[in-house]
C-alpha positions in Angstrom: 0.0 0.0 0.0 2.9 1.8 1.1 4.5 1.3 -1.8 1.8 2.0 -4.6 1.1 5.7 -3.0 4.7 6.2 -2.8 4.0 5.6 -6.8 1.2 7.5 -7.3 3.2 10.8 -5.5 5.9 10.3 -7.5 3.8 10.1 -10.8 1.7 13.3 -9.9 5.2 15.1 -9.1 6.5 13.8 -12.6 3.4 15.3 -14.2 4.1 18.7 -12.5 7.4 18.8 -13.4 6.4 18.3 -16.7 3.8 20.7 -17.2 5.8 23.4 -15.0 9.1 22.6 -17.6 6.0 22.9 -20.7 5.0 26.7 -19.5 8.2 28.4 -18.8 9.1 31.0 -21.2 12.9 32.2 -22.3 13.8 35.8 -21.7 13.1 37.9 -25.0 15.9 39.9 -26.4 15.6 43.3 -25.9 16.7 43.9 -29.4 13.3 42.4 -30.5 11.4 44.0 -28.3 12.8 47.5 -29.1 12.1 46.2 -33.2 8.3 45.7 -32.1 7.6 48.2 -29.2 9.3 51.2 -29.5 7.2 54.5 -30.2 7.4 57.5 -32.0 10.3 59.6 -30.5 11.6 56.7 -28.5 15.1 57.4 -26.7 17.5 56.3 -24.7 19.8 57.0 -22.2 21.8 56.1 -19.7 21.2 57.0 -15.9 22.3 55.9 -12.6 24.6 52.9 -12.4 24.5 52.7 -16.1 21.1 51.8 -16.6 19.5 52.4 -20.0 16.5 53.9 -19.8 13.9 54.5 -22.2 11.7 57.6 -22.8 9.9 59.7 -25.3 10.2 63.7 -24.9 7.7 65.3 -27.1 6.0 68.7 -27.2 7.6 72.6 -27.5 11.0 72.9 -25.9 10.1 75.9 -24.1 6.7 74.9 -22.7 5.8 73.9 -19.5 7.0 70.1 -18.9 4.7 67.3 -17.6 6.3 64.2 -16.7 4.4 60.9 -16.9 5.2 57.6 -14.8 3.7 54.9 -15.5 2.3 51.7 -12.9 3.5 48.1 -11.7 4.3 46.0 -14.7 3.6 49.0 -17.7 5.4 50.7 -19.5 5.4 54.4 -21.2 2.8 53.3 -23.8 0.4 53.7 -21.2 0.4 57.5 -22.0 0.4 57.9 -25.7 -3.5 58.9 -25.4 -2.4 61.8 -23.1 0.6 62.7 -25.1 -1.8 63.1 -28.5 -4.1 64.9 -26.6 -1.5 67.6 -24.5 1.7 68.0 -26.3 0.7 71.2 -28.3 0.4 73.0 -25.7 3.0 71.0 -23.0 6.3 69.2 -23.4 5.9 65.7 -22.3 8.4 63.7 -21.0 7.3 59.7 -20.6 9.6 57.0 -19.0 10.2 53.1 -18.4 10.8 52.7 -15.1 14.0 50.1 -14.8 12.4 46.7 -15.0 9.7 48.0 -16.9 9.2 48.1 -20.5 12.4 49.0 -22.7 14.3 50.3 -19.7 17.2 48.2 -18.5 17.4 46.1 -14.9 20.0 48.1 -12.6 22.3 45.1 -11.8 23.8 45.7 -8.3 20.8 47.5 -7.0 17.3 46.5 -5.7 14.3 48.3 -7.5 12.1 50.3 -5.6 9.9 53.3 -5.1 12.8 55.0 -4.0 15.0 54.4 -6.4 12.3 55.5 -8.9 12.3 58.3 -7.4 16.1 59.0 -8.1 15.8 57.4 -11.5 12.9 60.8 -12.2 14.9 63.2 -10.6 18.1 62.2 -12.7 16.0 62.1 -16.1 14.6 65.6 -15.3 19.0 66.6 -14.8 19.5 64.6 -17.9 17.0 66.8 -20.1 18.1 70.0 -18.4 14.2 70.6 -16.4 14.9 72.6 -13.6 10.8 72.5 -12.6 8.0 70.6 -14.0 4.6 69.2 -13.1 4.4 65.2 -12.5 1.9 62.6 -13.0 1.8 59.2 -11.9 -0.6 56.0 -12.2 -1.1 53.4 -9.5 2.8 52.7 -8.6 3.9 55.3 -10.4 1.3 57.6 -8.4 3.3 56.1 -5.7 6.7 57.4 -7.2 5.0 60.9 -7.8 3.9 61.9 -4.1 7.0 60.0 -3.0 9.1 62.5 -5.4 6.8 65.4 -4.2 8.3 64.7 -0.6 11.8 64.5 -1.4 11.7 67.2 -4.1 9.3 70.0 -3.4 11.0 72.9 -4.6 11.2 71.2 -8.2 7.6 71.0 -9.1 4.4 73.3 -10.2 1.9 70.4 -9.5 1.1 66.8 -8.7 -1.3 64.3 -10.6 -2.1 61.4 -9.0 -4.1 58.4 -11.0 -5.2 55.7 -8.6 -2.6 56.1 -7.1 -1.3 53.5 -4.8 0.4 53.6 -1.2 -2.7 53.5 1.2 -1.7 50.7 3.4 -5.1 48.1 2.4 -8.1 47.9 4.8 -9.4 45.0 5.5 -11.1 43.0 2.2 -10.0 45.7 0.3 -7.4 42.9 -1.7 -10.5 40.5 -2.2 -11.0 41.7 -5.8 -7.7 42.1 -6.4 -7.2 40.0 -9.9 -5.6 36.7 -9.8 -2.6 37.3 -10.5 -1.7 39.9 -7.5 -3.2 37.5 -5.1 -0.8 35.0 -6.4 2.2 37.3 -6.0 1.4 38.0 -2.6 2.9 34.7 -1.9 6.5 33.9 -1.6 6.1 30.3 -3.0 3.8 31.1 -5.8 6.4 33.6 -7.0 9.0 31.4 -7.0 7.1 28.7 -9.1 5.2 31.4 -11.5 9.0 33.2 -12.0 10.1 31.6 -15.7 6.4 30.8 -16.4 4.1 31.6 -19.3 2.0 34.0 -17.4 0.2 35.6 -20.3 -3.5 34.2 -19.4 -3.1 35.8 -16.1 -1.9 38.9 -17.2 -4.7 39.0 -19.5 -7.1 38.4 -16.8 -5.6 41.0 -14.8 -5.6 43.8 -17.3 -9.7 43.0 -18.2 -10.3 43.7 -14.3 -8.4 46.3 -14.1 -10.7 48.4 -16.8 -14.4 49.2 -16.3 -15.2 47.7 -19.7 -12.9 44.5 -20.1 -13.4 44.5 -24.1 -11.7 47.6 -23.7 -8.6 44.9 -24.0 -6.8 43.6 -27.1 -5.3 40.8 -27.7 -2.4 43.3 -28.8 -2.6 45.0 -25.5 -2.5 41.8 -23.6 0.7 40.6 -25.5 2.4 43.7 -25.2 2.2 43.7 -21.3 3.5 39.8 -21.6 6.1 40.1 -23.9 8.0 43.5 -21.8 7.6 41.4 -18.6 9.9 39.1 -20.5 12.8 41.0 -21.2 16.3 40.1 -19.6 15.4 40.7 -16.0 12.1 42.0 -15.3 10.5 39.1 -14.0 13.0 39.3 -11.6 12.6 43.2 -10.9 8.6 42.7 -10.9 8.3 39.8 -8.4 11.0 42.0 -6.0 8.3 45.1 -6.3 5.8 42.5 -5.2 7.4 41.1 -2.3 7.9 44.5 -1.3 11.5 45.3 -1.8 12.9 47.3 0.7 11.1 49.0 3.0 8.1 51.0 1.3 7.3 54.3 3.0 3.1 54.4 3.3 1.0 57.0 2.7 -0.4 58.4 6.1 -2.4 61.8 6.8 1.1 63.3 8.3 3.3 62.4 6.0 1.2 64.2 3.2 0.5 66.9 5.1 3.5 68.3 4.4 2.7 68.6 0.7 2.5 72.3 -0.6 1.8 71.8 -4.5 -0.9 72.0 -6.1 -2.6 69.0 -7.0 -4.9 66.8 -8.9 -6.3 63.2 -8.1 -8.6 61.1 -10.7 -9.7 57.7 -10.3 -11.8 55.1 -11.3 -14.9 54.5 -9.4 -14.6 50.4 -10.8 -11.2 50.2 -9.4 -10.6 46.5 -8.5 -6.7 46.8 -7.6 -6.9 50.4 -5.5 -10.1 51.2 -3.9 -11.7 54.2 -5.3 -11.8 54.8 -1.0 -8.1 55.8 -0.9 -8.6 59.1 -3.6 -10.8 60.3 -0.8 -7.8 59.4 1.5 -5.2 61.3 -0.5 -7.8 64.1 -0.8 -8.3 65.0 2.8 -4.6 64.2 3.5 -3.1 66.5 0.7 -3.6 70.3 1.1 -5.6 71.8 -1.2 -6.2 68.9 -3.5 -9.1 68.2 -5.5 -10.3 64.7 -6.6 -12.0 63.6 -10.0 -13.8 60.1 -9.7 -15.0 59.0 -13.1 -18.0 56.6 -12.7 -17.2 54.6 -16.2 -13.4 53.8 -15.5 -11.7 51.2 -13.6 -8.4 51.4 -12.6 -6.4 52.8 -15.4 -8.7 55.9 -16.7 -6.0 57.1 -18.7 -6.5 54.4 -21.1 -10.2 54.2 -20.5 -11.4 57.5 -20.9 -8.1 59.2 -22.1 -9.7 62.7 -24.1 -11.9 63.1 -20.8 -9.0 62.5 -18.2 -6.2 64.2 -20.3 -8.9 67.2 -20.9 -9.0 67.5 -17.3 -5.6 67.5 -16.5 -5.3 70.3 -19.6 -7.9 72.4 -17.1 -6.0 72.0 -14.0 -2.5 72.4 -15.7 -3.4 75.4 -16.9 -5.6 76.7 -14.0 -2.4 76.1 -12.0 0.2 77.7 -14.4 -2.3 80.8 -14.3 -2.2 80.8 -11.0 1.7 80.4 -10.7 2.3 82.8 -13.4 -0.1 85.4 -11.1 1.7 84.9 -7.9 5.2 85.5 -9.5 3.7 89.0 -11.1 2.8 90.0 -7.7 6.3 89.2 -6.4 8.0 91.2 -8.9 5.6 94.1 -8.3 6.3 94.0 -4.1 9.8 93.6 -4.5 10.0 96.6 -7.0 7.9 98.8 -5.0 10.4 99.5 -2.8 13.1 100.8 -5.5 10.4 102.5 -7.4 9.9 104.9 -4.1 13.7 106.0 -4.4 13.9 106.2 -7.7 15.0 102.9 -8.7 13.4 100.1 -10.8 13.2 96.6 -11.0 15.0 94.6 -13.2 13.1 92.2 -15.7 12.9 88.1 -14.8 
């Protein structure tokens, strides 16, 4: 008896093996992916611990720059709605994040939201922005008030897009796709690392829109086929586990924000609760919150003329009232040297 379930273990094992050696998947060359999945104006450079990174920068030189950052396991294509939509009147600047897309895998260093956060700051060196207004979706929103913290002095405003680090209530993960429950797991990463994971990811992308038919096969491939390239996999299950220590959002901490900003989200948000945009409302000062009712969790995509027209409104609202506040500087500092006889010298 002993002896015929030690057989029947062995066989089940065998099968396993099998199937689990059937569904893994070679990395993809990057060269082929840049030949299929580069854009329009794609660039590259190299930042940090000489880390490729790839980025499109679009738009009048001398306009006022939005930069766009992208979530957990996109890429900068994410944006080409709001780039067609905003680059007449606004230089654009869209990135992959390292581990993401076409960007490269730092080596010798762990990704994280901090190290995002240096990977922006060094791109916005790189181009030669001294100040510009940043967007974010869902990780990336993460990366934008993150970089709002550490770098307040270099930004007009802050748009956050579901924007995720809300530490979860409880439930709030239960309609979390498949595929995030599974990499909540330190085993189930480990097995699902080299596998073909592009039925899950599909699955995960329909639940993340309000309409699921808004996703192609295309769509679904693309998001497969860049979590493929020579290290990602690796970079993307580490941003699952956590990384390194991930600074939350709390009332406090975002207190201390002074910019102006903007928060949309989806009301059918299945992977951040349309709950924490109210959250980063009351916490933010002086922030106002758009909740579409037709959008899930990447409105961007979903309803891109709508969202993009709104951030249009609240760019320029805010670059009026910037452009106000500096005229009234210049007139109280001048007053003084106008009353003995002086003037004040053009800025």
């Amino acid at each position: 008896m002993v002896r015929k379930l030690a057989a029947i273990i062995l066989t089940l094992v065998a099968v396993l093996a099998a199937g689990w050696l059937a569904l893994r998947r070679p990395d993809i060359p990057y060269e082929t992916l840049e030949s299929t999945y580069s854009v329009a104006g794609s660039k590259f450079t190299t930042l940090g611990d000489d880390v490729k990174v790839h980025y499109v920068d679009t738009g009048p030189r001398d306009a006022p720059v939005l930069m766009l950052v992208h979530g957990y396991a996109a890429s900068l294509h994410t944006w080409l709605a709001w780039r067609d939509v905003l680059d007449d009147n606004y230089r654009i600047v869209m990135l992959d994040l390292p581990g993401h897309g076409l960007s490269r895998t730092p080596e010798d260093k762990p990704v994280s939201i901090g190290y995002y956060t240096e990977i922006v700051d060094q791109l916005a060196d790189r181009l030669d922005i001294d100040r510009f207004s940043l967007a974010g979706s869902s990780m990336g929103g993460n990366v934008a008030w993150r970089y709002a913290l550490d770098h307040p002095d270099r930004l007009d405003s802050l748009v956050l897009v579901d924007a995720a680090g809300w530490p979860p209530a409880e439930g709030e993960a239960d309609q979390a796709p498949l595929v995030f429950k599974l990499l909540r797991f330190r085993l189930a990463r480990l097995v699902i690392k080299d596998l073909d994971m592009s039925r899950l990811i599909e699955d995960g992308l329909r639940k993340s829109f309000a309409d699921p038919s808004f996703v192609t096969s295309e769509m679904a491939e693309r998001y497969s086929a860049l979590s493929r390239a020579p290290g990602h996999r690796q970079a993307l299950l580490s941003l699952a586990a956590g990384g390194p220590k991930r600074m939350k959002a709390s009332r406090e901490r975002l207190g201390d924000l002074s910019v102006p900003t903007l928060i949309l989200w989806g009301q059918h948000d299945n992977l951040v609760p349309v709950a924490h945009a109210k959250q980063f409302e009351e916490a933010i000062p002086n922030a106002v919150a758009i909740i579409y009712d037709e959008a899930g969790h990447i409105p961007q995509e979903e309803l891109a003329v709508q969202s993009a027209g709104d951030v249009r409104a609240f760019l320029d609202r805010t670059a009026s009232s910037d452009q106000a506040g500096r005229t009234e500087t210049v007139s109280e500092a001048a007053a003084p040297q106008q009353a003995t006889g002086g003037g004040a010298r053009p800025r």
